[in-house]
Residue frames as a rotation matrix with the C-alpha (Angstrom) as fourth column:
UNK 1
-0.886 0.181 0.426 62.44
-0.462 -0.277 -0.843 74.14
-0.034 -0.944 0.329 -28.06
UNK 2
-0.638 0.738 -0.221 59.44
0.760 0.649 -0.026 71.50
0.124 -0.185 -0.975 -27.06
UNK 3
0.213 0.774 0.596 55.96
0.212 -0.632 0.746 73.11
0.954 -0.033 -0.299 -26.01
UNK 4
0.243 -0.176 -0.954 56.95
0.895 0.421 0.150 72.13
0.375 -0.890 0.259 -22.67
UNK 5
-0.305 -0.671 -0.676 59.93
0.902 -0.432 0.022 74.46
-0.307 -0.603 0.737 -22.29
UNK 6
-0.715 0.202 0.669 58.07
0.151 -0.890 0.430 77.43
0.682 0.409 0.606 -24.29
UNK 7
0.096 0.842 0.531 55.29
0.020 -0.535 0.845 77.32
0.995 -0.071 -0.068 -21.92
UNK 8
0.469 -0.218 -0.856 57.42
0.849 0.378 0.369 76.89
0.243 -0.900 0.362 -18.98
UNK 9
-0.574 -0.807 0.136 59.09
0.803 -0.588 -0.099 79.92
0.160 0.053 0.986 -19.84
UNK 10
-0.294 0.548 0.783 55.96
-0.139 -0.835 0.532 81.92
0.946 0.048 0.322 -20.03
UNK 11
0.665 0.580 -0.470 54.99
0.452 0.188 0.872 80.79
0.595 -0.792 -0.137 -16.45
UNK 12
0.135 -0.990 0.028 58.38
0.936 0.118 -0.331 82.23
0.325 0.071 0.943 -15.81
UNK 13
-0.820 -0.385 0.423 57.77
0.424 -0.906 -0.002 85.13
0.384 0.178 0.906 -16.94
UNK 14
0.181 0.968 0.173 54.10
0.096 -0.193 0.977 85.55
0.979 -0.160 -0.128 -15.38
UNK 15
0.585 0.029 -0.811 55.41
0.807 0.081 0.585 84.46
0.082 -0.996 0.024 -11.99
UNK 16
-0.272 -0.813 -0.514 58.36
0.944 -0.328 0.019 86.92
-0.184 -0.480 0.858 -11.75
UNK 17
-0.461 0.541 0.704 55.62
0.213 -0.702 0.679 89.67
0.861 0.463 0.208 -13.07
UNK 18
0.594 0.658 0.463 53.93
-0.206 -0.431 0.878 89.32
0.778 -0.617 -0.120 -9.77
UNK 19
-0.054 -0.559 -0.827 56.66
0.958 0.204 -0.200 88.61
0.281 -0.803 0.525 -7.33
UNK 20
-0.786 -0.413 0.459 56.78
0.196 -0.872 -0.449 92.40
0.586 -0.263 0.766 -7.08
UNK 21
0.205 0.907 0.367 53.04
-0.482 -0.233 0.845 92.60
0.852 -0.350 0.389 -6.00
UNK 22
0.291 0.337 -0.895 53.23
0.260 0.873 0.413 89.48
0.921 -0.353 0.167 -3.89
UNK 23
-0.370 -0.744 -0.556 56.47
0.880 -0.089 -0.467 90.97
0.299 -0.662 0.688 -1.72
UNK 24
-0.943 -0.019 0.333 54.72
-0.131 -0.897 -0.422 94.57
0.307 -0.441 0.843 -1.21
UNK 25
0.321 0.917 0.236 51.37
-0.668 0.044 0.742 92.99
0.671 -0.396 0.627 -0.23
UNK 26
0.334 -0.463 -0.821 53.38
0.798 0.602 -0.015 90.37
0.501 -0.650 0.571 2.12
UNK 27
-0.543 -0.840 -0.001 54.98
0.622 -0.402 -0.672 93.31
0.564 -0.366 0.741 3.97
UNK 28
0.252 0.851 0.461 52.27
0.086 -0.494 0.865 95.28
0.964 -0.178 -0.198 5.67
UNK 29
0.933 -0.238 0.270 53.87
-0.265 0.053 0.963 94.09
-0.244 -0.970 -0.013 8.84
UNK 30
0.534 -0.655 -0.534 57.08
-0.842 -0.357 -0.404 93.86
0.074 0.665 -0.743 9.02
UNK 31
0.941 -0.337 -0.034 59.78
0.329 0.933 -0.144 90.35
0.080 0.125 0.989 7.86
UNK 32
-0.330 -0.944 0.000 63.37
-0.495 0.173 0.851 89.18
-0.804 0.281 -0.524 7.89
UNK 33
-0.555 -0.154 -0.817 64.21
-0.791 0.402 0.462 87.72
0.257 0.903 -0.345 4.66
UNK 34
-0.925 -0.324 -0.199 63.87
-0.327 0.945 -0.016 84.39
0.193 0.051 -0.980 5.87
UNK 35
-0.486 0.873 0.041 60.22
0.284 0.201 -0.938 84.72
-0.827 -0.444 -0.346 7.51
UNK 36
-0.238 0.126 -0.963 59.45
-0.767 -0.632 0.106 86.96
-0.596 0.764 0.247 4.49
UNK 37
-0.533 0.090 -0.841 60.10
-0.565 0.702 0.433 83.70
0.630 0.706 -0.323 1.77
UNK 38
-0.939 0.344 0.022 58.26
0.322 0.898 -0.301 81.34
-0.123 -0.275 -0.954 4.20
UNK 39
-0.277 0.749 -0.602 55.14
-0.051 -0.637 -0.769 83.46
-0.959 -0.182 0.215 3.83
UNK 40
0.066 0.551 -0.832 55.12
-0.913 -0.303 -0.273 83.43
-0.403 0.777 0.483 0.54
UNK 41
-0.843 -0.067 -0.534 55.99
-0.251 0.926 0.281 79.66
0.476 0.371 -0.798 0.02
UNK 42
-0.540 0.841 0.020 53.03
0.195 0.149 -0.969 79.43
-0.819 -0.520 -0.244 2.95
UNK 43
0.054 0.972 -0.229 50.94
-0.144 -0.220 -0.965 81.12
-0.988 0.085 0.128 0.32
UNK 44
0.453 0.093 0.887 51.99
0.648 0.650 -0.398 78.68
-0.613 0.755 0.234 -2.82
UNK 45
0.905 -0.226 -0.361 54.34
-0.404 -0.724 -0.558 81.88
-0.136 0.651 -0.747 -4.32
UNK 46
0.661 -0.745 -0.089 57.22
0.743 0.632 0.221 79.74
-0.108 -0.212 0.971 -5.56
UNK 47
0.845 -0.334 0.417 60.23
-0.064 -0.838 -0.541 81.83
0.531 0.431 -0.730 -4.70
UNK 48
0.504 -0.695 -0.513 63.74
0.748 0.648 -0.143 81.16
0.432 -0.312 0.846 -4.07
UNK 49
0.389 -0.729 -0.564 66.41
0.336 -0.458 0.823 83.03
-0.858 -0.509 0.067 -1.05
UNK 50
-0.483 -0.867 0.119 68.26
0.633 -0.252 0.732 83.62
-0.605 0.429 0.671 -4.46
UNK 51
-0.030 0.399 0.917 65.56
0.790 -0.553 0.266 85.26
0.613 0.732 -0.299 -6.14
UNK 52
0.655 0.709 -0.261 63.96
0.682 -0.407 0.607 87.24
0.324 -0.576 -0.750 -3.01
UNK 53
0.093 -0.491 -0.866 67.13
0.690 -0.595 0.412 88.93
-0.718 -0.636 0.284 -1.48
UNK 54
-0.701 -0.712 0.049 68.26
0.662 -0.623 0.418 90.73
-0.267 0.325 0.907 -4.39
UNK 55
-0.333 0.807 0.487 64.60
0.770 -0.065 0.634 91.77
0.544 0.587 -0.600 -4.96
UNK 56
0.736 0.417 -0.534 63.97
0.677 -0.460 0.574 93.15
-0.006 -0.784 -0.621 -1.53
UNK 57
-0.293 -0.873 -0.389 67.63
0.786 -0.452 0.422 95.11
-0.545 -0.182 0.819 -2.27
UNK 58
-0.865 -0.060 0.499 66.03
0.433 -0.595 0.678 96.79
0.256 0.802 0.540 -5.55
UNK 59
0.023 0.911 -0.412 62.94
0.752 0.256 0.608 97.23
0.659 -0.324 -0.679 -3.56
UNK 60
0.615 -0.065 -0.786 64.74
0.562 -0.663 0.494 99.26
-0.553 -0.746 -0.371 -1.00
UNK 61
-0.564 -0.610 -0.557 66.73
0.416 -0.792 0.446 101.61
-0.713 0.020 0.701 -3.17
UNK 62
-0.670 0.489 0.558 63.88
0.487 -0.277 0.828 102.34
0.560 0.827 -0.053 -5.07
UNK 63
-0.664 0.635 0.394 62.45
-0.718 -0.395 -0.573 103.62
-0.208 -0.664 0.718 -1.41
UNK 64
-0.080 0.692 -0.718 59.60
-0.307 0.668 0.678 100.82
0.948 0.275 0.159 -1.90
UNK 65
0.356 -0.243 -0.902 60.70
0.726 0.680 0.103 98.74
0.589 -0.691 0.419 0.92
UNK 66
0.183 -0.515 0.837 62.19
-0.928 -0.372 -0.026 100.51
0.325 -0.772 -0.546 4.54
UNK 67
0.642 0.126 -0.756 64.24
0.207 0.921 0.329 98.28
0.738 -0.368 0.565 6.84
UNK 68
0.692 0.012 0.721 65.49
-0.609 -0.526 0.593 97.90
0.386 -0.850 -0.357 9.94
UNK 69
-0.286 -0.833 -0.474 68.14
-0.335 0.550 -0.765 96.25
0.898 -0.060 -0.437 11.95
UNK 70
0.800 0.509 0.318 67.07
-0.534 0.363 0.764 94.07
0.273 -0.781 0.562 14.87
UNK 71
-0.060 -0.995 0.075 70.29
-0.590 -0.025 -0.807 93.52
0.805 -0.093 -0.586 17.15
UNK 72
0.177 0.200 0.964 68.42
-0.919 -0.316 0.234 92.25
0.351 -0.927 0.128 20.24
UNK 73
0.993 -0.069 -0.098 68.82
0.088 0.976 0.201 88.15
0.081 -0.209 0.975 19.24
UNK 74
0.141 -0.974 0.175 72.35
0.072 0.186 0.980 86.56
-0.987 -0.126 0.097 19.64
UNK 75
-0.400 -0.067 0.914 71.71
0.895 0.187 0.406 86.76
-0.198 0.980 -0.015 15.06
UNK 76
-0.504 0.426 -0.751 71.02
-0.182 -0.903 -0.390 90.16
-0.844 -0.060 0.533 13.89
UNK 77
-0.296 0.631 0.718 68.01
0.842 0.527 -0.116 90.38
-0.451 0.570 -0.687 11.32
UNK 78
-0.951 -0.299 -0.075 67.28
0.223 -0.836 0.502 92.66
-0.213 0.461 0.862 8.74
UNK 79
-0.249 0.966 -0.071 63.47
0.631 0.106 -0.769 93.50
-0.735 -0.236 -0.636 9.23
UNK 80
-0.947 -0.018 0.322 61.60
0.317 -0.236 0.919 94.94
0.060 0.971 0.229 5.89
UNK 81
0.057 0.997 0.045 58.07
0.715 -0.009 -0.699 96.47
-0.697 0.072 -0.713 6.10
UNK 82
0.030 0.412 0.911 56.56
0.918 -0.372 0.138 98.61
0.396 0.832 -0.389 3.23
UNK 83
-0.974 -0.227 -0.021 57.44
0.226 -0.974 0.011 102.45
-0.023 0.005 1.000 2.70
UNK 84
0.100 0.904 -0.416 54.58
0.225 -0.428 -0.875 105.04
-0.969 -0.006 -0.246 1.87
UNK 85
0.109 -0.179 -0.978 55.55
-0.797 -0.604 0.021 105.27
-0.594 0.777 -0.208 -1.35
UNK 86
-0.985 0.174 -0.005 55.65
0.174 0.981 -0.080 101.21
-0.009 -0.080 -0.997 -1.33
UNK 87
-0.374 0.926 0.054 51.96
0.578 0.278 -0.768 101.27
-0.726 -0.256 -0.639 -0.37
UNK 88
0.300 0.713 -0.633 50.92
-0.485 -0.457 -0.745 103.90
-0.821 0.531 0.209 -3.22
UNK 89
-0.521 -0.720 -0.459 53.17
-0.854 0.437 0.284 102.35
-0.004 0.540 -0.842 -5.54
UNK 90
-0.967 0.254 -0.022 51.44
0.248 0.957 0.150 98.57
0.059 0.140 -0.988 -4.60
UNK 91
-0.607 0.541 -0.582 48.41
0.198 -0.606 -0.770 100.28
-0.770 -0.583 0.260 -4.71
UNK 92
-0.034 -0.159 -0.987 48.60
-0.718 -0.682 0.135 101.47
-0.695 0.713 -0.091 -8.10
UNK 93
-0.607 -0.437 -0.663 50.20
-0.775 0.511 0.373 98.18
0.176 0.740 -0.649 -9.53
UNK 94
-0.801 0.492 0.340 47.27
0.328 0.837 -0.439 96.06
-0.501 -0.240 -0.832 -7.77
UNK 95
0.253 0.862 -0.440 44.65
-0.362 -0.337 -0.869 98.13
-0.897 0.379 0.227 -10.00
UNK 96
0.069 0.036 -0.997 46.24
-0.993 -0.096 -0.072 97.63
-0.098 0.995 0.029 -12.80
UNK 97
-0.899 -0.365 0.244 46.63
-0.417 0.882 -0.218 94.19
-0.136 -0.298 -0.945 -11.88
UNK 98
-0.400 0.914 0.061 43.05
0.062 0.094 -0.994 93.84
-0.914 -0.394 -0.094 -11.31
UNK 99
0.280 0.384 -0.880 41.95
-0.737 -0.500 -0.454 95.86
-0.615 0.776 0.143 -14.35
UNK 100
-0.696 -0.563 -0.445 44.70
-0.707 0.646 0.288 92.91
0.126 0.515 -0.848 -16.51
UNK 101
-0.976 0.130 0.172 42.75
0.127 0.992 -0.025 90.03
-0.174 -0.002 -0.985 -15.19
UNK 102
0.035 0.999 0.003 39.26
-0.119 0.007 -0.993 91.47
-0.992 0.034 0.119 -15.92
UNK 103
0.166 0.321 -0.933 40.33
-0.812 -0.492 -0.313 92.52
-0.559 0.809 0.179 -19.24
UNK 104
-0.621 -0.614 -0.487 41.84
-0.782 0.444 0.438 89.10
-0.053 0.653 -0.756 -19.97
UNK 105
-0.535 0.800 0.270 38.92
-0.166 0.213 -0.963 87.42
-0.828 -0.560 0.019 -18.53
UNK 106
0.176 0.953 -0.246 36.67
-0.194 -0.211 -0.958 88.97
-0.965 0.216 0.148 -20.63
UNK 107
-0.180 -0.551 -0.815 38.50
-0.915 -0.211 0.345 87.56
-0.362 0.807 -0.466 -23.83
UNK 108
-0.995 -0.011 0.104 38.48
-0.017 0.998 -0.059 84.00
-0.103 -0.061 -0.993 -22.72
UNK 109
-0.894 0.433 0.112 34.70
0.236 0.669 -0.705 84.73
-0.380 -0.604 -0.701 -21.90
UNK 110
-0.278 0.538 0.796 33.43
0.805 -0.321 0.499 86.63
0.524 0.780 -0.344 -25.08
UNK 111
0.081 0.508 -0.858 32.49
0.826 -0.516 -0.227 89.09
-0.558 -0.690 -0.461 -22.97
């Protein structure tokens, strides 16, 4: 394995660490899937239709996620906005988020 593909793998594994944040702080209002992933490609989160559905699936049977059916176009659309238990829940994982990047911070910066 090159450096390349070893440190491609950790970027891997960093990005798909915060996809969970990214999708319950993207949801405040509610998406369909499809508006959902443009949002977050809008905001440079690479994610793919193949990654994102099954996420938003484990998302909602974990109660995280609530969603709705929206019947009124001629295409029904599954609409997703954040539970209360979603919002303590991304709440929680954005401190500790936070708290990660100070603490790694302060490694890089002698601190």
């Amino acid at each position: 394995m090159t450096d390349k593909d070893i440190v491609q793998s950790y970027i891997t594994e960093l990005k798909r660490g915060n996809l969970v944040l990214a999708v319950l702080g993207s949801l405040s209002k509610p998406h369909y899937g499809y508006a959902l992933l443009q949002t977050l490609q809008g905001k440079r989160i690479e994610i793919e239709a193949n990654t994102l559905y099954p996420l938003l699936r484990r998302l909602e049977k974990q109660e995280l996620l609530k969603s709705d059916w929206d019947t009124t176009e001629s295409r029904p659309r599954k609409y997703y906005s954040i539970s209360s238990i979603g919002i303590r829940v991304r709440s929680e994982l954005l401190e500790e988020w936070k708290e990660m990047q100070k603490n790694i911070a302060e490694i890089y910066l002698g601190e």
